[in-house]
C-alpha positions as CSV (number, residue, x, y, z in Angstrom):
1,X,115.0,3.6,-114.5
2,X,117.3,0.7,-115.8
3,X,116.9,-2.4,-116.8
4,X,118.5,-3.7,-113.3
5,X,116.5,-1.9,-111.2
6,X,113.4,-3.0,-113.2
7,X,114.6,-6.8,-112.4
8,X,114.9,-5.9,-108.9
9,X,111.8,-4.8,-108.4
10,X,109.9,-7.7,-109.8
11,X,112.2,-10.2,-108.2
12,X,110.9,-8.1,-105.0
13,X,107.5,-9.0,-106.4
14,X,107.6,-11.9,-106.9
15,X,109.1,-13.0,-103.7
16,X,106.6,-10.7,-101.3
17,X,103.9,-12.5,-103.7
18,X,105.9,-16.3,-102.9
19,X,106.2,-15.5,-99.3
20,X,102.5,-14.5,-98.8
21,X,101.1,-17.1,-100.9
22,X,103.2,-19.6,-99.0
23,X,101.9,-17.8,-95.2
24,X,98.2,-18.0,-96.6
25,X,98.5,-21.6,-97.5
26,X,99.8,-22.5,-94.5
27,X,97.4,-20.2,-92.2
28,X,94.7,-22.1,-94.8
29,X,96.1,-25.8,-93.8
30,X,96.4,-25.2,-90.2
31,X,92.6,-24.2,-90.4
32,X,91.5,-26.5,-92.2
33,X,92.9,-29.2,-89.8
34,X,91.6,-27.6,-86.9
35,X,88.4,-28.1,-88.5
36,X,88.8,-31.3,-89.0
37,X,89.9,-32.5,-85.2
38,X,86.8,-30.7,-84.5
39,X,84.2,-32.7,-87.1
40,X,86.1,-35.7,-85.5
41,X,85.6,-35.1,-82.0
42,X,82.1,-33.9,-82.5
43,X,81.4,-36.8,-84.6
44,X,82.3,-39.2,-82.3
45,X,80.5,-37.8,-79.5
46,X,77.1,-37.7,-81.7
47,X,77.8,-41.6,-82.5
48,X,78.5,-42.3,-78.5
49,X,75.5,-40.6,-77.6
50,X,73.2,-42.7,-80.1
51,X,75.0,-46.1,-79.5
52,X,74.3,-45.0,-75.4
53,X,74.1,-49.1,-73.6
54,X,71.2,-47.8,-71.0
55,X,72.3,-50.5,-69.2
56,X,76.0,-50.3,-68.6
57,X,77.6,-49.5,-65.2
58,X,74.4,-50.1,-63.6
59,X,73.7,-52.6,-61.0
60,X,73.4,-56.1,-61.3
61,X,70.0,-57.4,-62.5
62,X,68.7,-53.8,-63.2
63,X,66.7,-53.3,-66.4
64,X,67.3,-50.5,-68.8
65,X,68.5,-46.9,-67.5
66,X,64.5,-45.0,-67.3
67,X,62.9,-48.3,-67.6
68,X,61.0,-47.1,-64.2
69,X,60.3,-43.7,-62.6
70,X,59.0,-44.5,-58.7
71,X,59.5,-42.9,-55.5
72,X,59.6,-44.0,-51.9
73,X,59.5,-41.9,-48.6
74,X,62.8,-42.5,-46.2
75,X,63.5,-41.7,-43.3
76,X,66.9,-42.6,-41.2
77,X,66.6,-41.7,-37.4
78,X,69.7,-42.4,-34.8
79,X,69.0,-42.1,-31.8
80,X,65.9,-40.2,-32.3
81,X,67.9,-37.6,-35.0
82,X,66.6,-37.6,-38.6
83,X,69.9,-38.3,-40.8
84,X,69.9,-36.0,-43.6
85,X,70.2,-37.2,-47.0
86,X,69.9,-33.3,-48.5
87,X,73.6,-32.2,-48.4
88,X,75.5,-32.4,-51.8
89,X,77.3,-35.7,-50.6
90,X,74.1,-37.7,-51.0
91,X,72.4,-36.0,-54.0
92,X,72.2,-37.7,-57.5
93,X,75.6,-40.3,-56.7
94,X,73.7,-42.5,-59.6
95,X,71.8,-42.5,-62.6
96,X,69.8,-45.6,-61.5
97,X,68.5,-44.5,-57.8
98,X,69.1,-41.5,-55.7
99,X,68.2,-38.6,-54.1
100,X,67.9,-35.3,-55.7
101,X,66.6,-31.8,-55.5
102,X,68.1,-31.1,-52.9
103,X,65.2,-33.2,-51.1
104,X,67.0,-35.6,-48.7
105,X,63.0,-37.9,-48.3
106,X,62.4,-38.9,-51.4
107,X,64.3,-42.0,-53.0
108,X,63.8,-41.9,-57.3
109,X,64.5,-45.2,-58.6
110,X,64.6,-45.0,-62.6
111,X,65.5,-48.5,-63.6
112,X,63.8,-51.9,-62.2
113,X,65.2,-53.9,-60.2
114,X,67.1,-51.6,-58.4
115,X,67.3,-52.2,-54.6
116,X,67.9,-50.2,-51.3
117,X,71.4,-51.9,-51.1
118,X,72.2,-50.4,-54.4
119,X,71.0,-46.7,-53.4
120,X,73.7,-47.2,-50.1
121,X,76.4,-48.2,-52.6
122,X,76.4,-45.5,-54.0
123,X,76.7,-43.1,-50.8
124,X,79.1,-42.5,-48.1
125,X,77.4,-44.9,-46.5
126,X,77.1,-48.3,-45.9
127,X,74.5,-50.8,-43.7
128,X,74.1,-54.7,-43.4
129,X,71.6,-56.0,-40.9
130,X,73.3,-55.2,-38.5
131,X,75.5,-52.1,-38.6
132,X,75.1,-48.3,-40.3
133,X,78.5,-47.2,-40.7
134,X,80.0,-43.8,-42.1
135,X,82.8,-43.2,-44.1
136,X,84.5,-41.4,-41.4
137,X,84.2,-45.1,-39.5
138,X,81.6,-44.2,-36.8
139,X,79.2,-47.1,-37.1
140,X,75.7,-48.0,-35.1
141,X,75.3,-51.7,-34.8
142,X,73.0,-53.6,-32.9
143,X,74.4,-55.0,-30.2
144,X,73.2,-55.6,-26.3
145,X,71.9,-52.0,-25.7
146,X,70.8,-50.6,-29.2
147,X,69.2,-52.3,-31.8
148,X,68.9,-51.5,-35.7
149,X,65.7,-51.9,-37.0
150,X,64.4,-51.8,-40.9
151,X,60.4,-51.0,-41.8
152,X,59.2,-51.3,-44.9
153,X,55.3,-50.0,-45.3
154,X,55.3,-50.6,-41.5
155,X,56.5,-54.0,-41.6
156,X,59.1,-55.1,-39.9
157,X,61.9,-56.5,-41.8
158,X,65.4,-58.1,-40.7
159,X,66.9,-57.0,-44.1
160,X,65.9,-54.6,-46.6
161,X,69.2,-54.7,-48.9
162,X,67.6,-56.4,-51.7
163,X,64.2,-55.0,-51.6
164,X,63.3,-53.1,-54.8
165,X,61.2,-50.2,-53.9
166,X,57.9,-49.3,-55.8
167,X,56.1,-46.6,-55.8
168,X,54.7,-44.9,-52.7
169,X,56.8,-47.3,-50.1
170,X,57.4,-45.8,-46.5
171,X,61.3,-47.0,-45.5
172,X,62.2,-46.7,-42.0
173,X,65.9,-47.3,-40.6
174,X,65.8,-46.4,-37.0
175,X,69.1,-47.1,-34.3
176,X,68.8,-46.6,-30.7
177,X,66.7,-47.6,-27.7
178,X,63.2,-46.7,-29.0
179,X,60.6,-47.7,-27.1
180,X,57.3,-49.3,-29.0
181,X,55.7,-45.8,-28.7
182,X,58.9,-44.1,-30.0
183,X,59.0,-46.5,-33.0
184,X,55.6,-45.8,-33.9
185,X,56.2,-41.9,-34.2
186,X,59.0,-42.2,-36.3
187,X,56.6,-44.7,-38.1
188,X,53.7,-42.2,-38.0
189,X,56.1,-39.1,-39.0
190,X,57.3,-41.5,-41.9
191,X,53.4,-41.9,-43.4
192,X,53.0,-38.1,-43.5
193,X,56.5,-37.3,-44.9
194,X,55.5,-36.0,-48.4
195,X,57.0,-37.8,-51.5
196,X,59.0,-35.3,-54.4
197,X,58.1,-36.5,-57.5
């Protein structure tokens, strides 16, 4: 074996040895800044979770996200029909107030002062004192035939948009023509719904 053959081989050596060093740094580099995006991200998500503002996008006047834990019995009846608040579309819209469980009875309120109008702001659908309205635009408002009436407790109130609920209220909303009698079986039915805690 010569001399130029010799050289030949080593400069083969040397460059396989070049080229694979250079392909491990660079396999080492890309790693190590993949590593890195990933201590970032995860760092940041650890430092957004502990700086957490329980009170931000809340409602107005609420206190501190979990700052209360209460329930209160609903019921909705149109025309007679119990409205159900179990479908997907009305479960767990909010932190602060909601339904959940797949129970469409029970309100959970977890902040104070957190009201009824709140709870409707968050679902696909809306009442004043004088109309329940759907997204889809059907509304029931009291006019010369049907009347919408609010109960809180079984008390009769003309508005029940800023009431705060506590713990173990009865809520009635009830459309229609309901006769005294009528009323006060949806009002009896509403005392023995059970509350989901």
């Amino acid at each position: 074996m010569g001399r130029k053959e010799r050289r030949e081989r080593e400069q083969k050596r040397e460059n396989y040895a070049t080229r694979h060093s250079a392909e491990k740094r660079k396999t080492t580099l890309i790693a190590v800044g993949v590593l890195a995006v990933i201590a970032v991200i995860v760092g940041y998500a650890a430092w957004m979770f502990t700086d957490l503002d329980t009170t931000a996008g809340g409602p107005e006047n609420a206190g501190e996200l979990y700052s209360a834990h209460e329930h209160a019995a609903m019921l909705v009846k149109i025309f007679g029909d119990e409205f159900d608040f179990s479908s997907p579309a009305f479960q767990i819209k909010s932190p602060w107030i909601h339904f959940e469980g797949r129970d469409g009875t029970t309100v959970h309120k977890h902040a104070t002062g957190v009201t009824i109008g709140y709870l409707f702001e968050t679902l696909p659908v809306s009442f004043d004192d004088q109309c329940f309205e759907f997204q889809n635009g059907r509304s029931f408002c009291t006019n010369d035939d049907y009347e919408l009436v609010f109960y809180i407790n079984g008390k009769q109130m003309s508005d029940i948009r800023e009431y705060e609920i506590m713990e173990g209220d009865r809520i009635l909303i009830s459309y229609g023509t309901e006769t005294q009698e009528e009323l006060e079986a949806q009002l009896l039915q509403l005392e023995n719904q059970e509350l989901v805690t």
